[in-house]
C-alpha positions as CSV (number, residue, x, y, z in Angstrom):
1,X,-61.7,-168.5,-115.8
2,X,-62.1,-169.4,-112.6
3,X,-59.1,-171.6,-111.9
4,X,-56.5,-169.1,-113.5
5,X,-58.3,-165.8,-112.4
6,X,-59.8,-166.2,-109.4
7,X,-58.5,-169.4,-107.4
8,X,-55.0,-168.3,-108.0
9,X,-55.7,-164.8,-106.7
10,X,-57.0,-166.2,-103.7
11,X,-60.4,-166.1,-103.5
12,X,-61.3,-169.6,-101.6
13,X,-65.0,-169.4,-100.8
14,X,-66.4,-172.7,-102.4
15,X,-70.0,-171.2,-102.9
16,X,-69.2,-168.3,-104.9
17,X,-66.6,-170.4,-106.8
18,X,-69.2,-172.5,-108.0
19,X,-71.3,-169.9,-109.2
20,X,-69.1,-168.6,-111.3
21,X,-68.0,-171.6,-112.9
22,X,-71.6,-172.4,-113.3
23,X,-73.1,-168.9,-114.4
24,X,-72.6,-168.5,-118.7
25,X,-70.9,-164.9,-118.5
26,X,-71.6,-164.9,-122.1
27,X,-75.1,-164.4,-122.1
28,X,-74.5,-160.5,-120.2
29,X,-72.5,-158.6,-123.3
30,X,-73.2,-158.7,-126.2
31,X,-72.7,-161.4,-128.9
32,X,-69.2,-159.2,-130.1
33,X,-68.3,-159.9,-127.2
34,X,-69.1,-163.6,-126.8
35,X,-65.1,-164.5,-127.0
36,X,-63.6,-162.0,-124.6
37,X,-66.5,-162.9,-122.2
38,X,-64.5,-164.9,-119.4
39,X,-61.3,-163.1,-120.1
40,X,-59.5,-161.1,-117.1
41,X,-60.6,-157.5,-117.9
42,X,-63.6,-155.7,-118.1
43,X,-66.0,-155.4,-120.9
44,X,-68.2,-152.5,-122.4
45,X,-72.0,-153.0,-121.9
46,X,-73.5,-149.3,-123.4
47,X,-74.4,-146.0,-122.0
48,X,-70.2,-145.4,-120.7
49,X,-71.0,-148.5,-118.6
50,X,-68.8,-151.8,-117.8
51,X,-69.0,-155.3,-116.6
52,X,-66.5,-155.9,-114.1
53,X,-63.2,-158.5,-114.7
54,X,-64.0,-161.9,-113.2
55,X,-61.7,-161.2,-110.2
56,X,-63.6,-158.1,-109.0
57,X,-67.0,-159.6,-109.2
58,X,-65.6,-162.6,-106.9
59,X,-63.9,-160.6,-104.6
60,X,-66.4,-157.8,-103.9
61,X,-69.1,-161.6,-103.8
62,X,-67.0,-163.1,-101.0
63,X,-66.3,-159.9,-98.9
64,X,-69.5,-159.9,-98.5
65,X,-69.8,-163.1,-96.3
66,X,-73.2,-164.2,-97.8
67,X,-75.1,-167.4,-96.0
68,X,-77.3,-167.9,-98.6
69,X,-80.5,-166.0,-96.3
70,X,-79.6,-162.2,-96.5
71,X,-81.4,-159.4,-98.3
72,X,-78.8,-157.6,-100.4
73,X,-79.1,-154.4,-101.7
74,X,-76.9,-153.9,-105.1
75,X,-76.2,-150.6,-106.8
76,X,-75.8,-150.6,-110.6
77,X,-77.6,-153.5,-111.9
78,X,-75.7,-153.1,-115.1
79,X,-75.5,-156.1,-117.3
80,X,-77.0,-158.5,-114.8
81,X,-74.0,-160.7,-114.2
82,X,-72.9,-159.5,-110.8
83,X,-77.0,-159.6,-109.5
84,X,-77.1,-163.1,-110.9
85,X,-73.8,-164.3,-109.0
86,X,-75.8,-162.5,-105.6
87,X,-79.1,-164.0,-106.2
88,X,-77.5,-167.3,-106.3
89,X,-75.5,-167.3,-103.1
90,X,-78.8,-164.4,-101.1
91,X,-82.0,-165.0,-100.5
92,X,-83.7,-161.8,-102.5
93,X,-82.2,-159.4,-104.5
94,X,-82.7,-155.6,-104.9
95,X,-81.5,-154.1,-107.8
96,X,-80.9,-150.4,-108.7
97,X,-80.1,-148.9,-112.2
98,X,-79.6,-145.3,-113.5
99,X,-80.2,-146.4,-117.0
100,X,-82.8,-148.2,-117.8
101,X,-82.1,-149.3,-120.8
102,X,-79.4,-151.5,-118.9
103,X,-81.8,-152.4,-116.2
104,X,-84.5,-153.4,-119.3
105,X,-81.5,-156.1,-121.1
106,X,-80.6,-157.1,-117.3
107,X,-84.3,-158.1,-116.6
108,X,-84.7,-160.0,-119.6
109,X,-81.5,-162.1,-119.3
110,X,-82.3,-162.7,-115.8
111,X,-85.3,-163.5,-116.2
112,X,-84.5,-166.3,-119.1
113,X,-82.6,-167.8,-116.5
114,X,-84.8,-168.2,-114.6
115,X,-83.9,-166.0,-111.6
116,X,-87.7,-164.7,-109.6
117,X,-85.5,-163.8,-106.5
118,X,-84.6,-160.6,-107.8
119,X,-86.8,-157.1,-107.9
120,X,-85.6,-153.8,-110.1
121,X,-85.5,-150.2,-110.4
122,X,-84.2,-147.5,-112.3
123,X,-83.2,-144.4,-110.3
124,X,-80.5,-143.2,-108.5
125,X,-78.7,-145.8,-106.8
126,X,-76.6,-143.9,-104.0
127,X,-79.9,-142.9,-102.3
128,X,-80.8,-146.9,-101.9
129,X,-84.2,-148.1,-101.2
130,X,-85.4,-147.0,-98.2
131,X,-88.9,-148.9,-98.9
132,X,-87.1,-152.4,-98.5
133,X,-84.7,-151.3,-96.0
134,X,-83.1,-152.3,-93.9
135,X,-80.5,-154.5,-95.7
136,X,-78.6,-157.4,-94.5
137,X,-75.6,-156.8,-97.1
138,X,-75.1,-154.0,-99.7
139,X,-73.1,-154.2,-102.9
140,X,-72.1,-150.9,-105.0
141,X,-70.9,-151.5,-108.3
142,X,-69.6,-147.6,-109.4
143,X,-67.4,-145.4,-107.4
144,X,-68.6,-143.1,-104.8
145,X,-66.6,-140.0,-103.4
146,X,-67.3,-140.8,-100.1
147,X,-69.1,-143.4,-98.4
148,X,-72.8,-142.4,-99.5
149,X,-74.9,-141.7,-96.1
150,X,-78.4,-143.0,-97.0
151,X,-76.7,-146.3,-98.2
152,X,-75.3,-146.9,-94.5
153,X,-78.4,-145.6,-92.7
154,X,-80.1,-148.2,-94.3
155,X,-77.8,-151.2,-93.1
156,X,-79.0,-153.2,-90.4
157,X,-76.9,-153.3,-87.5
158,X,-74.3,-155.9,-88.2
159,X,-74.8,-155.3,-92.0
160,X,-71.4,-154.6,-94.3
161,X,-71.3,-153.0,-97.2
162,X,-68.4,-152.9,-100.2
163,X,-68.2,-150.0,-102.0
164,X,-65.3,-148.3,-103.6
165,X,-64.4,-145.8,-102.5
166,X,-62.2,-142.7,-103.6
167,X,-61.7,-140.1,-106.5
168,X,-63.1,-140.4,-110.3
169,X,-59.9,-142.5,-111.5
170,X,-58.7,-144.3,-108.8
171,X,-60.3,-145.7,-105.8
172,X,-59.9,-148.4,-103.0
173,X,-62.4,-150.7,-102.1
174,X,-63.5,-150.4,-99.2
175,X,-65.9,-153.2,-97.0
176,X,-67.8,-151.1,-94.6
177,X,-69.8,-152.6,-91.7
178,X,-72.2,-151.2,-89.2
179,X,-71.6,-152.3,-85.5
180,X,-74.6,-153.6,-83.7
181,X,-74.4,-150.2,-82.2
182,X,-74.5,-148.2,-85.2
183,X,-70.9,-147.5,-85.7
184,X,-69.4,-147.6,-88.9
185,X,-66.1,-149.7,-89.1
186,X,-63.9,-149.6,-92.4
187,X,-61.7,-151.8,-93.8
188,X,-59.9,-151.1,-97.1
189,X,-59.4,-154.2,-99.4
190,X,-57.3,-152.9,-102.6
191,X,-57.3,-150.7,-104.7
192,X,-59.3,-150.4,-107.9
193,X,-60.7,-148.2,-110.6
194,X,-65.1,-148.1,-111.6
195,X,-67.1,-145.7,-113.6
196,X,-68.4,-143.1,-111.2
197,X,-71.7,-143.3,-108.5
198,X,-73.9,-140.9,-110.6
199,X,-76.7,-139.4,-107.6
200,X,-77.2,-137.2,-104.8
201,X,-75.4,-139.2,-102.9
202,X,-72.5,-139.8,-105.2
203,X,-71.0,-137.9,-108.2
204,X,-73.3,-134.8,-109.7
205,X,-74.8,-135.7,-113.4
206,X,-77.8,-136.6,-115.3
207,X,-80.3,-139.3,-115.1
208,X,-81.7,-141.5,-118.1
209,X,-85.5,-142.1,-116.4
């Protein structure tokens, strides 16, 4: 997986390479899904919900520039896989799902792995966490229409954030950083298609609390 999908596409940071050849993607769908598991597409996970293709995971990991001592923010736990590849590579983890039945199997995988870096919730994701802000690094696995507000506010100066970024079928991702004065600079990285940013903040809908 990581040889044909990842290195080839150019991803050449050495720390998130070897998490992912080390991580068992298997273990985050379910057991149907056991032989597609390291294959270069996404994969259903429940509740309209998906586990991002290999690729993304990496490339949305290493635009994110992680030292191995940040606090990340990430928004849509789903299965677990792309929190586990952060809380390898960050120093804690917070975690934010809509539905908590996902955040409920996420915990448990993560948890028989071993992971006690990471901390969990089940809300709405595109107003953050203000209670453990401010972040070092946020990660936002669903598309928002716009950049959400309360997730930059609670950047720290010199944070970045990837997020994509764009309309309900077709989006670009987009790595957003806050300057040590505040200012938001963009850069768009390509383009890409996730299920919708569900919140205040994102796209309008219901909540499974």
């Amino acid at each position: 997986m990581v040889e044909a999908q990842i290195e080839r596409r150019g991803i050449k940071n050495e720390r998130v390479l070897t998490v992912m050849r080390e991580l068992p993607r298997h273990l985050f769908v379910e057991e149907r899904y056991h032989d597609s598991a390291y294959a270069d597409h996404p994969l259903p996970i429940g509740d309209g919900q998906t586990i991002s293709q290999p690729y993304i995971v990496a490339l949305m990991t290493e635009k994110l520039n992680l030292s191995g001592n940040e606090k990340v923010l990430e928004i849509g736990t789903g299965s677990g896989y792309q929190t586990a590849v952060l809380a390898k590579l960050s120093r804690e983890i917070y975690t934010i799902e809509r539905f908590s039945s996902l955040s409920f199997n996420a915990r448990n995988v993560l948890a028989g792995l071993g992971f006690n870096n990471i901390v969990f919730k089940t809300g709405d994701g595109s107003l953050g966490w203000k209670e453990f802000s401010p972040f070092d690094r946020i990660l936002v696995t669903a598309a928002a229409p716009e950049i959400p507000a309360a997730l930059f506010e609670q950047l720290k100066d010199n944070g970045q954030m990837v997020v994509p970024v764009g309309p309900r079928f077709s989006q670009v991702l987009t790595l957003v950083i806050k300057d040590k004065n505040g200012n938001m600079v963009k850069e768009e990285i390509c383009g890409c298609v996730f299920v919708p940013l569900v919140g205040i903040c994102g796209w309008k809908g219901n909540f499974d609390d």
